[in-house]
N, CA and C atoms as a LAMMPS dump frame, in Angstrom:
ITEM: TIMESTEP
0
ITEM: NUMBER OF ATOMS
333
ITEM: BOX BOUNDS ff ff ff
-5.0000000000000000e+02 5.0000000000000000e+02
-5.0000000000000000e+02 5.0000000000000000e+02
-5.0000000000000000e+02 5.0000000000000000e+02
ITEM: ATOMS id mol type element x y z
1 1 1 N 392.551 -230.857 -390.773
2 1 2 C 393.1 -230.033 -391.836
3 1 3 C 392.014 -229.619 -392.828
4 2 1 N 391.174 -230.692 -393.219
5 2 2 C 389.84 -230.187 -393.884
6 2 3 C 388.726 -229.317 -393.414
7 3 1 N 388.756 -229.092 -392.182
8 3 2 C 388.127 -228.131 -391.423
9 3 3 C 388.69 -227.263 -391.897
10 4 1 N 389.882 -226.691 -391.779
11 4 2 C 390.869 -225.308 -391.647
12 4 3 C 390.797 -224.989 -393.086
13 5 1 N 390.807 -225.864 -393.87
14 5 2 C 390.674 -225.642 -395.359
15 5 3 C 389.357 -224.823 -395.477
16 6 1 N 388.602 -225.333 -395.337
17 6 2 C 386.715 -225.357 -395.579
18 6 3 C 386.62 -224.128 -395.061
19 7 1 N 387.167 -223.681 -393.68
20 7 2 C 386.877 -222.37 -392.754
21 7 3 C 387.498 -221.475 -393.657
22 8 1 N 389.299 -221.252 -394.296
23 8 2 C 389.426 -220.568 -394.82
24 8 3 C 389.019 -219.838 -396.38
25 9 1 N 388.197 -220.796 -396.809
26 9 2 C 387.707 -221.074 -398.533
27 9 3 C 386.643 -220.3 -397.717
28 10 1 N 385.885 -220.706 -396.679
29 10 2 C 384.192 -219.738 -396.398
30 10 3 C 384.636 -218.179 -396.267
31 11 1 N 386.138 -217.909 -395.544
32 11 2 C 386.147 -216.78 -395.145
33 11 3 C 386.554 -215.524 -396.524
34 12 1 N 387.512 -216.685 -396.892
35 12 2 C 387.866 -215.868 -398.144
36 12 3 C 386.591 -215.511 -399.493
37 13 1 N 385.721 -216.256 -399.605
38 13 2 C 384.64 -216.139 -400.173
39 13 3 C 383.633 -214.482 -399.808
40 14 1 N 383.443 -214.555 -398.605
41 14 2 C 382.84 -213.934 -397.864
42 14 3 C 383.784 -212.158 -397.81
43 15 1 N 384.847 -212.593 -397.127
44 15 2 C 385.543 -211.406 -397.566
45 15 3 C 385.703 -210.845 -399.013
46 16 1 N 386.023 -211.589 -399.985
47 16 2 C 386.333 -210.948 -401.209
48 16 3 C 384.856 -210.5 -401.318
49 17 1 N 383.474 -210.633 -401.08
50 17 2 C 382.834 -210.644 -401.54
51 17 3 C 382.129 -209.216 -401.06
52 18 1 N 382.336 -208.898 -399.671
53 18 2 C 382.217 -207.43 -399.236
54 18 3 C 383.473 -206.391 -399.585
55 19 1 N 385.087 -206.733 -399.705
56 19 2 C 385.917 -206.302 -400.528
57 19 3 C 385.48 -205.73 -401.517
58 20 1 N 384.549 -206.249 -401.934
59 20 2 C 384.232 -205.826 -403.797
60 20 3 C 383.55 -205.076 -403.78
61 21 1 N 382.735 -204.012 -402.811
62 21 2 C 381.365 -203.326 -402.106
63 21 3 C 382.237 -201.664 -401.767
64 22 1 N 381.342 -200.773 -402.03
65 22 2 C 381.795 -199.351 -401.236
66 22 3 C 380.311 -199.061 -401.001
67 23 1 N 380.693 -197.933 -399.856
68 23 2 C 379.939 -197.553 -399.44
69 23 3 C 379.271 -196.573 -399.793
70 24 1 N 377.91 -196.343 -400.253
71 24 2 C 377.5 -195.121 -401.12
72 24 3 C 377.591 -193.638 -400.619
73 25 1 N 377.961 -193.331 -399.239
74 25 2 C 377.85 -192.591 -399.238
75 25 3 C 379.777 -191.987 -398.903
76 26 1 N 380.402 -192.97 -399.021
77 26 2 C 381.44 -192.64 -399.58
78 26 3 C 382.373 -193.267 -400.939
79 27 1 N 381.591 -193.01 -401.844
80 27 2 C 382.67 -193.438 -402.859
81 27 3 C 383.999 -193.645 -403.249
82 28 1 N 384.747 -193.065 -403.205
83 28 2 C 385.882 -192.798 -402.667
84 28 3 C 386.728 -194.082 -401.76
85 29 1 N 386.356 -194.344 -400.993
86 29 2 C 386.661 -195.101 -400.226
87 29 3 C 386.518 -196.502 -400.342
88 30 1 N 387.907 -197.125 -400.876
89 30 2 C 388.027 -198.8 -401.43
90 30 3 C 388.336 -199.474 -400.544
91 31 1 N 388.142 -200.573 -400.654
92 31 2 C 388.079 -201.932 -399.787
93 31 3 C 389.526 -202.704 -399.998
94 32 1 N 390.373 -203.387 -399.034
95 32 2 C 391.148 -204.336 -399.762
96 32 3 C 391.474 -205.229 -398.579
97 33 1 N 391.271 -206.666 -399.355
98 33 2 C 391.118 -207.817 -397.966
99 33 3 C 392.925 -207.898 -398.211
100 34 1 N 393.578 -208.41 -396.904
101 34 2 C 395.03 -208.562 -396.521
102 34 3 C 394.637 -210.303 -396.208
103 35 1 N 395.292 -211.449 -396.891
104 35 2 C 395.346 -212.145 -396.231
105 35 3 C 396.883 -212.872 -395.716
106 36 1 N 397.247 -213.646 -394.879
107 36 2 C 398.451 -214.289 -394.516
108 36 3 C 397.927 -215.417 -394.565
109 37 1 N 397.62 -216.717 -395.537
110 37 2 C 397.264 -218.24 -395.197
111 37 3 C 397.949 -218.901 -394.126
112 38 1 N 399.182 -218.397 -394.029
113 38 2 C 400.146 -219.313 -393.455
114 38 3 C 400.007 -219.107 -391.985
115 39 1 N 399.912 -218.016 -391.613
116 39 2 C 399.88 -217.225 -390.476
117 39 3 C 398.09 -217.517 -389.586
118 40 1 N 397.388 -217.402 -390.978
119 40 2 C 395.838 -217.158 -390.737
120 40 3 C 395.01 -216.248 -390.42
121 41 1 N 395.845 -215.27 -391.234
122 41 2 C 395.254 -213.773 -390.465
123 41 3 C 394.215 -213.31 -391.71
124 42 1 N 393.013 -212.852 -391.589
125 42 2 C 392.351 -212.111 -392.653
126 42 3 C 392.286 -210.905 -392.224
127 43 1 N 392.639 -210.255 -393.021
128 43 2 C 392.047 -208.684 -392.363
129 43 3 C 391.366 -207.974 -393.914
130 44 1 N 389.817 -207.086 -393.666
131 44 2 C 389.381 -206.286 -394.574
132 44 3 C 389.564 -204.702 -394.181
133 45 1 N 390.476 -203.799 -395.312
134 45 2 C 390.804 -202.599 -394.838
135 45 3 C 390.146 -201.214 -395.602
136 46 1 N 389.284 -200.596 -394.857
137 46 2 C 389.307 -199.229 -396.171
138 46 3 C 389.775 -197.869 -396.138
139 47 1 N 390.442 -197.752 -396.978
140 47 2 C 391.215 -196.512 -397.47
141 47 3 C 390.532 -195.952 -398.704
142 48 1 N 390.875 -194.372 -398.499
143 48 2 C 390.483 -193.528 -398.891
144 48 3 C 390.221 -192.368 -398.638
145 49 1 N 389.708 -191.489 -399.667
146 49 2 C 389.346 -190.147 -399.322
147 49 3 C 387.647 -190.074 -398.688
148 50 1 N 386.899 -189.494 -397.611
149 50 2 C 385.552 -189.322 -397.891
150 50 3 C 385.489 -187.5 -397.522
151 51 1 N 385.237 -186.753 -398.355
152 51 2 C 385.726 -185.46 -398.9
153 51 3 C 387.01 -185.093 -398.447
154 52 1 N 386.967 -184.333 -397.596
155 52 2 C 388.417 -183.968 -396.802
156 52 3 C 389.251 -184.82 -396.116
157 53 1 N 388.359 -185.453 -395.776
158 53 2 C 388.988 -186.576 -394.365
159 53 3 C 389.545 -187.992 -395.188
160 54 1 N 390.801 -187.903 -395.001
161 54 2 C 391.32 -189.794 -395.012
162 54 3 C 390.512 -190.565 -394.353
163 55 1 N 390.598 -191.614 -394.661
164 55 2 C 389.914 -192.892 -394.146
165 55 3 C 391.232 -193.936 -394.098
166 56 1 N 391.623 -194.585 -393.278
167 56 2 C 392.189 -195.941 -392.706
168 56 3 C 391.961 -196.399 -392.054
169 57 1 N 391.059 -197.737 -392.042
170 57 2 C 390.703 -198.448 -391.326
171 57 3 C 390.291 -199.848 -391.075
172 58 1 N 390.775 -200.413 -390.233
173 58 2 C 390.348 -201.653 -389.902
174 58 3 C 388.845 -202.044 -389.794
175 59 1 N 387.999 -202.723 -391.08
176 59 2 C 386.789 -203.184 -390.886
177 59 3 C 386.774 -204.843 -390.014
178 60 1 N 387.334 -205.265 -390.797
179 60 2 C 387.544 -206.841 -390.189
180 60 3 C 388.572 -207.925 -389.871
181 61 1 N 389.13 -208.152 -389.16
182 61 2 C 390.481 -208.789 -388.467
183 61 3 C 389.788 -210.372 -387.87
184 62 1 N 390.228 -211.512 -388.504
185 62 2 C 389.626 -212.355 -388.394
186 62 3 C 391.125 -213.408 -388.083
187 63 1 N 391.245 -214.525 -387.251
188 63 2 C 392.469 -215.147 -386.921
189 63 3 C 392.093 -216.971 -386.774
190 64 1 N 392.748 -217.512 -387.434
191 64 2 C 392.314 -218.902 -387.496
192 64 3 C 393.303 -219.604 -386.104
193 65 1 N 392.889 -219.947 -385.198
194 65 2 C 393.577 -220.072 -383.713
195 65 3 C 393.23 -220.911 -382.911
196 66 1 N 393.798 -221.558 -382.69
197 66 2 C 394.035 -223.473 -381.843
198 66 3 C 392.338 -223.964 -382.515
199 67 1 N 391.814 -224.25 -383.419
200 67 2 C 390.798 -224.716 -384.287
201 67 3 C 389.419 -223.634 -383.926
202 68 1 N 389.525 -222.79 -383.324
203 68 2 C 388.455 -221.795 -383.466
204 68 3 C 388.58 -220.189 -384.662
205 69 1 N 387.636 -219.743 -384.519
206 69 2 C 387.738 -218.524 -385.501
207 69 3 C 387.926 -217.774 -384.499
208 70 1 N 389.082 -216.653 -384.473
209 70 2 C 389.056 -215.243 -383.125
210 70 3 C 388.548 -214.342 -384.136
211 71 1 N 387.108 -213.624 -383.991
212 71 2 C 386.68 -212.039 -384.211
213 71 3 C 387.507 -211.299 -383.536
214 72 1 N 388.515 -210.325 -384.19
215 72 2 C 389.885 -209.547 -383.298
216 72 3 C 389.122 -208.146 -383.662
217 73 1 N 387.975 -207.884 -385.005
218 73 2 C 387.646 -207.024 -384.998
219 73 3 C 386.025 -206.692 -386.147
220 74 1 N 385.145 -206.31 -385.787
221 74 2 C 384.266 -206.334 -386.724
222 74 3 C 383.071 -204.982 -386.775
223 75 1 N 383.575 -204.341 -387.623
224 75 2 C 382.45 -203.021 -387.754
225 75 3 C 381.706 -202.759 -389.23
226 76 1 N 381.489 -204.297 -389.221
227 76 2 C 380.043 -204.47 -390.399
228 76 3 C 379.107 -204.772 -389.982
229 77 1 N 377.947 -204.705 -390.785
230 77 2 C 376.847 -205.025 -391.015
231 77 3 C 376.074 -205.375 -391.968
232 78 1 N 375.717 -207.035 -391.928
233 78 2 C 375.545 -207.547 -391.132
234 78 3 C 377.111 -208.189 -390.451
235 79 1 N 377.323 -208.269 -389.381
236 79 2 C 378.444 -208.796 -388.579
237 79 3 C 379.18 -210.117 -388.911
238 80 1 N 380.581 -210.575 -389.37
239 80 2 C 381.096 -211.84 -389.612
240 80 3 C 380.254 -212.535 -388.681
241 81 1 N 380.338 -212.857 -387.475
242 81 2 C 379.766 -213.479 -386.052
243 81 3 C 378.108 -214.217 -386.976
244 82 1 N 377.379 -213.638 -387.369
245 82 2 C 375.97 -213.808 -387.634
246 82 3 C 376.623 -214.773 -389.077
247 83 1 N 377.409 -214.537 -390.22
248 83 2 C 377.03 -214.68 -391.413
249 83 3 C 378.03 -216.262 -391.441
250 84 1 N 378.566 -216.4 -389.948
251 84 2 C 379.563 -217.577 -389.886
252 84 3 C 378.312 -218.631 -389.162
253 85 1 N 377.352 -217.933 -388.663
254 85 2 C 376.213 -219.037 -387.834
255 85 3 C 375.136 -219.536 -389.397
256 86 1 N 375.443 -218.631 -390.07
257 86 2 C 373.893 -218.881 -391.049
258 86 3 C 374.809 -219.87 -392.49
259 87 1 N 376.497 -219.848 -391.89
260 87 2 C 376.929 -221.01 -392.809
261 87 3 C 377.441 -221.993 -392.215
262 88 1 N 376.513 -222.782 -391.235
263 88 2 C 376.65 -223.949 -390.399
264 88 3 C 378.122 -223.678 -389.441
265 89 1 N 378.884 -222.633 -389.035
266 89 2 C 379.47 -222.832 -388.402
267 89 3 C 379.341 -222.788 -386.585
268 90 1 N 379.746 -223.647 -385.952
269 90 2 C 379.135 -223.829 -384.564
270 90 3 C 379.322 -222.327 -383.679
271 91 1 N 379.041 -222.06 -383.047
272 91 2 C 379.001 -220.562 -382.107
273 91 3 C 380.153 -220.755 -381.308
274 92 1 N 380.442 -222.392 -380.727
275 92 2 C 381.302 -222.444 -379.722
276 92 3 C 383.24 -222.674 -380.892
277 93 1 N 382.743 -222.273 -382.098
278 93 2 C 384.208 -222.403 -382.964
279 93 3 C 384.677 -221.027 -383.132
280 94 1 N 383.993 -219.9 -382.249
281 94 2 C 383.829 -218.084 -383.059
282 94 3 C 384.412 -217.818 -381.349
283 95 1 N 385.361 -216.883 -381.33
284 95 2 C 385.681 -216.115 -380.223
285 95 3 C 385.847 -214.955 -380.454
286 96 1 N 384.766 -214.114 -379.77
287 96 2 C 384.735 -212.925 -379.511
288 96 3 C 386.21 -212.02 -379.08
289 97 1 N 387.035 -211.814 -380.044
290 97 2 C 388.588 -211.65 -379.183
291 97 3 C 388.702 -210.116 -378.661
292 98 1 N 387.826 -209.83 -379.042
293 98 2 C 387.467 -207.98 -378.467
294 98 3 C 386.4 -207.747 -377.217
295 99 1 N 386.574 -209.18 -377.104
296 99 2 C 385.397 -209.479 -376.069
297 99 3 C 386.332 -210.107 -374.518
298 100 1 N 386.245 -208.851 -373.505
299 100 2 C 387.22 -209.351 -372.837
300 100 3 C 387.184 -210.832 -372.224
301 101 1 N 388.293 -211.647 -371.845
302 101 2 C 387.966 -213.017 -370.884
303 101 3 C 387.135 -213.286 -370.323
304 102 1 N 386.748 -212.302 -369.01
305 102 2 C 385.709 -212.204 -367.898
306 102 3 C 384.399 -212.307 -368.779
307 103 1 N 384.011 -211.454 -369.507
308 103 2 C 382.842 -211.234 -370.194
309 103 3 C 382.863 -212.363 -371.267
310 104 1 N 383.607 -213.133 -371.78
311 104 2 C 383.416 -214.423 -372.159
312 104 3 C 383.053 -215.677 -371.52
313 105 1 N 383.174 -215.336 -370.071
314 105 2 C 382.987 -216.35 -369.27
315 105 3 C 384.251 -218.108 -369.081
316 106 1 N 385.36 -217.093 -369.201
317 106 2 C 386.886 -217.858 -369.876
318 106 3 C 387.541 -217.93 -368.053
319 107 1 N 387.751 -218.884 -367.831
320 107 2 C 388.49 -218.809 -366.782
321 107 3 C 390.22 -217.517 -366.684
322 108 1 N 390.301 -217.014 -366.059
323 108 2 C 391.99 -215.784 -366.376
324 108 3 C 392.84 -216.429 -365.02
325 109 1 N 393.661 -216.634 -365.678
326 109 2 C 394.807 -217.205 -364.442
327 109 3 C 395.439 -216.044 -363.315
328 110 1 N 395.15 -216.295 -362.09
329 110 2 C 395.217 -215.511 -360.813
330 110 3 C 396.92 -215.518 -360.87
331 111 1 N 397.358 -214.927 -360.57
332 111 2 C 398.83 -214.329 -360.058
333 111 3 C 399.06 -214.88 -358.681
């Protein structure tokens, strides 16, 4: 339980902390982290205008799941994946969830 605590206090840290960030070359365009504790879902979203064009979108979808972290989605830089290794968290606790089975090297149950 102190694990799950510790993981979600790092994530929420980390998220609020790019949350709070726009991008210069769209101003316009705000950040807002979604979390569910209960559930374990983080997600970081940005909306907005960048001139004409709406913006909605999913930056980061993060899932706390049978004691590992699932990456469900990540189009930052630098990448959750990297900034979860450089805060002692193990590589084998992070699942690539956009990363199909096969290419994880995950056994897939035959039919």
């Amino acid at each position: 339980m102190a694990k799950i605590i510790n993981i979600q206090q790092l994530l929420l840290s980390e998220l609020n902390m790019r949350a709070s960030r726009r991008a210069a070359n769209m101003p316009m365009v705000k950040r807002q982290l979604i979390v569910n504790k209960e559930a374990n879902h983080f997600v970081l979203m940005a909306f907005g205008w960048a001139q004409s064009r709406y913006v909605h979108q999913c930056l980061i979808h993060l899932e706390l799941k049978d004691n590992k972290i699932w990456i469900h989605e990540d189009l930052t830089d630098p990448g959750i994946f990297d900034v979860l290794l450089e805060n002692g968290v193990p590589a084998r606790d992070i699942v690539l969830g956009y990363v199909s089975e096969i290419e994880r090297g995950e056994q897939v149950g035959v039919i």
